[in-house]
N, C-alpha and C positions, 0 to 999 in steps of 0.2 A: 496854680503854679506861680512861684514867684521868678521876680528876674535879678540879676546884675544890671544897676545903670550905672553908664557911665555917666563923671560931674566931670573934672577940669581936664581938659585935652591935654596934654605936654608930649609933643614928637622929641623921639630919639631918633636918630642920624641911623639910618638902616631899617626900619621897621615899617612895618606898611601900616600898621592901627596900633591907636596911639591910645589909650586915657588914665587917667590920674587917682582914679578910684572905683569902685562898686561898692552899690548898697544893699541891702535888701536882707528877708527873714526868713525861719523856718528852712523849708530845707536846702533852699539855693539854689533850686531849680535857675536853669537857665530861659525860658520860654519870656515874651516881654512883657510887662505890667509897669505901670507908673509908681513911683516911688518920690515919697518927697525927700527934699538934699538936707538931711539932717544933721548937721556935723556931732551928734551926740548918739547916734547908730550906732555906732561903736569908739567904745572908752577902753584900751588897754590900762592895766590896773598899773598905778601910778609906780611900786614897787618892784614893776617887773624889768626900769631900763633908769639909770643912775644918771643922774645929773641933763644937763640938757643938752637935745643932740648933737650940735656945730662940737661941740665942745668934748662930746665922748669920743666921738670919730678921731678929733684931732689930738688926743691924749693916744687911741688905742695907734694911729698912725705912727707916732713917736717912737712908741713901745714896738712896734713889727718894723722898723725902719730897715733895718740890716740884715733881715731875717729871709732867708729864700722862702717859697710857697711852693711846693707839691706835696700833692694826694696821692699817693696811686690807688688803687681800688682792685690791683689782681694778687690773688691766690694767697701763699702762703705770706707773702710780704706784709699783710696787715699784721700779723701776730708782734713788728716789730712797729715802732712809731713813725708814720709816715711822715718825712717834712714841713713843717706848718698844720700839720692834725689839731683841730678844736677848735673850731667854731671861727675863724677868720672871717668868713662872711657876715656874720651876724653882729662884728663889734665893726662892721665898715658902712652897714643902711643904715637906714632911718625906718627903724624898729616899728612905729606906729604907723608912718602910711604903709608900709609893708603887709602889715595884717589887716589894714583897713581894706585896702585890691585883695587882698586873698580870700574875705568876705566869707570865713568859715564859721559854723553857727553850731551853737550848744549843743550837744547828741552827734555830731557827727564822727564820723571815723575817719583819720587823718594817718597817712602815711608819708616822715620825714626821711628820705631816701637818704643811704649813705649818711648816717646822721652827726656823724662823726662822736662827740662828747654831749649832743644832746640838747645845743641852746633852744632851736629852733623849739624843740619834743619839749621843754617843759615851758615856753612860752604858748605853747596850743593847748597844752593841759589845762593849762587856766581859760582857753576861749568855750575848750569843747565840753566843759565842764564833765561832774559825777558820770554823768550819762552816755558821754562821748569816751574815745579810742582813741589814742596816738600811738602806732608804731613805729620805735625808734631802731630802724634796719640798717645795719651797717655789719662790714666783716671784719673791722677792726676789733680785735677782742679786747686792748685797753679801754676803746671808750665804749663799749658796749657793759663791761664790768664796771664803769667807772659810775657810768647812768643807772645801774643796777643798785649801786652800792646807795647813789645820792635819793633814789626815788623811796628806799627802804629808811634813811634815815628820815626824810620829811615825810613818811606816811603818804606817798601819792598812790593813786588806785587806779589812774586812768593812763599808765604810761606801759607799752609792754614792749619791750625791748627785745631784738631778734638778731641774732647773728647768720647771718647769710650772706652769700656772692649776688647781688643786684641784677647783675648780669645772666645770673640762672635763673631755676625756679622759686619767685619772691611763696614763701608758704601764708598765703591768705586766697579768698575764696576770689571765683570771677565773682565781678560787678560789686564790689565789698567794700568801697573806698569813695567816701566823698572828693576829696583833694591830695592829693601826693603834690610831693614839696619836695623840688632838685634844687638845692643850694650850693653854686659853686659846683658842682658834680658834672657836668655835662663836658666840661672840657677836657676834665679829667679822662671818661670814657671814649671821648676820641681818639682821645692818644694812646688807648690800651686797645683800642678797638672792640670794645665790649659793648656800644651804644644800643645796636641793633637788638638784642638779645633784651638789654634794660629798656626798651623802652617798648617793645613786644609786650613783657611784660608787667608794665605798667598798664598799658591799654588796658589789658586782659583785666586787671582789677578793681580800675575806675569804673565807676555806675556811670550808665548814659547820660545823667544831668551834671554831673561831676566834673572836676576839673584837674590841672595839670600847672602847677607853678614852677618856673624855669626863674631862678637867678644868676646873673655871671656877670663879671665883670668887664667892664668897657674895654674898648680896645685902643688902652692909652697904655705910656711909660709907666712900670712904675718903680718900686714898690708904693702902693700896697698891691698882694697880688700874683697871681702865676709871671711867666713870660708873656709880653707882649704877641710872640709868637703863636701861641697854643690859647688866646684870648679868641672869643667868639663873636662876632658883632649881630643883634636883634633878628637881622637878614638872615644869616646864615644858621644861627638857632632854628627860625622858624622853619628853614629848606630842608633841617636836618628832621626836625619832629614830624613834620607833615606826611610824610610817606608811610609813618605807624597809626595813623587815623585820628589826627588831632588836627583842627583850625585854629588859628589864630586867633584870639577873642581882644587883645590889650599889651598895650607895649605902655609900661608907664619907667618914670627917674628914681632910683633909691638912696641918691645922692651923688658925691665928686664922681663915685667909683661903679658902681653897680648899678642894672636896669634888671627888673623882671617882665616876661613875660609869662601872658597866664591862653593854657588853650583849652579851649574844650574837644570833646569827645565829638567824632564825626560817623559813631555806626559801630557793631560791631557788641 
């Protein structure tokens, strides 16, 4: 069995466990084992994130300045483009230690919840390689056709794309899912009141060793970003998941704006 170790601590301001990365091989069992601190463990491929980081954030921040952010995530309202739809979170991390903590390994089967347009889905495509799954589940039928369309022109094989309500029945098997990946999504469901229902079933599809990646943005001014109001802080993320049979495993930084937290599976 291998493990997740934590390397460099960094507390966020509400979190009870804090660290800065995990390493480890094969299937990513969670159980503990030593692992040396390799910073070459993992290499995201150099093509997958333009120019360098300080520097992309503060280009895409320019560009979303004016721009309000919501998601909704209920019913027929996807069919139309939701405010700020496509990937907002993924042009505001820091892209590399992000996948370095999420410590997903070749062959795995990866679920990007609510994936909106996809960035997350084809940046794991590349981690989980030929062998591995990314389902890219969202009820938005723009960016689910849109991901459809992109994964057909570049010949990708390991991306399968699902239109469904989150919040219902997700159609994949119990115990099927390495890491599922809520990006920016959780807040969203609070406020639609769907959280319980998504995250019921999400348990239901992670494997016991599996994991659970939670991103959302800090509980500062912004833009960039939802309302201040409807923002989440570490704390109250973890008060909200714990009750669906998840612990707490890591609270790390994803930059000005963003923290993830990552839980594992506690039974079930």
């Amino acid at each position: 069995m291998k493990a997740w170790i934590p390397r460099l601590p960094q507390v966020i301001p509400g979190s009870s466990t804090s660290t800065k990365g995990m390493t480890g091989k094969g299937t990513g069992s969670l159980s503990q084992s030593t692992v040396v601190d390799d910073p070459l463990a993992f290499k995201l491929k150099e093509d997958s994130v333009e120019g360098d980081e300080p520097d992309r954030i503060d280009k895409q921040i320019n560009h979303l300045k004016d721009k309000p952010f919501n998601q909704s995530t209920k019913g027929n309202l996807m069919e139309e483009d939701p405010i700020g739809a496509g990937g907002r979170s993924f042009n505001l991390i820091d892209v590399r230690e992000f996948f370095k903590i999420l410590n997903a390994q070749k062959g795995m089967t990866v679920v990007d919840l609510a994936c909106g347009y996809g960035h997350y889905s084809f940046e794991l495509s590349k981690i989980v390689g030929d062998k591995g799954i990314v389902y890219a589940i969202d009820l938005w039928e723009k960016g689910i056709k849109t991901i459809e369309n992109k994964i057909k022109e570049k010949g990708i094989k390991n991306i399968r794309p699902v239109r469904a309500d989150v919040s219902q029945k997700i159609p994949l098997d119990d115990q099927s899912v390495d890491r599922c990946l809520m990006a920016t999504v959780l807040h969203d469901l609070l406020r639609d009141n769907t959280h319980e229902g998504t995250l019921k079933e999400v348990h239901r599809m992670i494997k016991g060793d599996g994991a659970l990646a939670v991103i959302e943005f800090k509980v500062i001014d912004g833009p960039p970003g939802p309302p201040k109001k409807i923002r989440i802080d570490p704390k109250r993320t973890e008060d909200i998941i714990r009750p669906f049979g998840f612990s707490l495993y890591s609270t790390a930084d994803l930059g000005p704006y963003t923290y993830t937290s990552i839980y594992r599976k506690t039974g079930g």
